[in-house]
N, C-alpha and C positions, 0 to 999 in steps of 0.2 A: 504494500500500500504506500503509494508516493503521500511523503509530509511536506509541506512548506515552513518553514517558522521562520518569518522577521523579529527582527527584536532590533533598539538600538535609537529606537524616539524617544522623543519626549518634549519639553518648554525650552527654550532659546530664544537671546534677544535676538534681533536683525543684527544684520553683519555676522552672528557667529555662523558655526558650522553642527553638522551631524552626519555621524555615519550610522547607516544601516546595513542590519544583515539578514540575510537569507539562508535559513539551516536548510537543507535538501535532505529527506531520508527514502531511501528506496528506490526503484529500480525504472527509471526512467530510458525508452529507446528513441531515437531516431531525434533525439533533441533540434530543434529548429534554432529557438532562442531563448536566450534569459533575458526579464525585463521586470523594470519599476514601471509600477499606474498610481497615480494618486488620485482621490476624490473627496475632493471639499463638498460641504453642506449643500445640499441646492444643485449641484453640478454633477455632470456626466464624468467618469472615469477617465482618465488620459494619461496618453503614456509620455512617461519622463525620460526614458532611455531605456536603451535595448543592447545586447550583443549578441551576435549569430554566433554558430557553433564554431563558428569559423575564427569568432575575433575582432570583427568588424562591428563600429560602433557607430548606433546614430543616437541622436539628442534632438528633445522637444526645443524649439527656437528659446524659449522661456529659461530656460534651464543652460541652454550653452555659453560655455566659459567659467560655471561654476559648479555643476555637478560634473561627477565621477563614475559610470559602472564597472568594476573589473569582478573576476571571479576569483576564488583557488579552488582548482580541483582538489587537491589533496583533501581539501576538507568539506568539498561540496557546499561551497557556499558563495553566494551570489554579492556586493555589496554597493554603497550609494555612497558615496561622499560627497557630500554637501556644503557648499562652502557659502559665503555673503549671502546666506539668507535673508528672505522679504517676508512677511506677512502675508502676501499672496502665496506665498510655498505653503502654508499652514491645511492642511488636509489628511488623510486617513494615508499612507504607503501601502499598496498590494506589491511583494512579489509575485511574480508569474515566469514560469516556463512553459514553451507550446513545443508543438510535434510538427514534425514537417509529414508530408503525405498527404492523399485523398484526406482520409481522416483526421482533421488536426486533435487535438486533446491539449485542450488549457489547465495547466495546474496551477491553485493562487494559493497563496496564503491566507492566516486571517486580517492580514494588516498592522499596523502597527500606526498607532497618532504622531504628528508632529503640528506641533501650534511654534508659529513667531510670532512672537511678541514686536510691538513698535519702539 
């Protein structure tokens, strides 16, 4: 049974930083990509950045120059580094890996909060 577990939010002023992480358990094939989604109150889910299996990295326009996705394999885990945060970053974090093929398969986590403060 594939797990998700984020952990690594929490209250920060503007301008600082946080990282997040993504625990991965179990047996996941044909990975497509690893990605952060956030969603604030009110608002549809959007993704913050992505990496293919491959390594290649895109980033929400909002987010570029200040967040970070990298992984480590060794520990199966996904992460966000966060830097000069705003108040608009303030939202719920989903990890998510999907499956490349006809059938994709999204796996999320339960999210984890990040509120900035002004």
């Amino acid at each position: 049974q594939v797990q998700l577990v984020e952990s690594g939010g929490g209250l920060v002023q503007a301008g600082g930083s946080l990282r997040l992480s993504c625990a991965a358990s179990g047996s996941i094939f044909n990975i497509n990509a690893l990605a952060w989604y956030r969603q604030a109150p009110g608002k549809q889910r959007e993704l913050v950045a992505a990496m293919t299996s491959g390594g290649s990295t895109n980033y929400a326009d909002f987010v570029k120059g200040r967040f970070t996705i990298s992984r480590d394999n060794a520990k199966n885990t996904v992460y966000l580094q966060m830097t000069s945060l705003k108040p608009e970053d303030s939202a719920v974090y989903y990890c998510n890996i999907n499956t490349r093929g006809v059938f994709r398969i999204d796996y999320w986590g339960q999210g984890t909060q990040v509120a900035v403060s002004a």
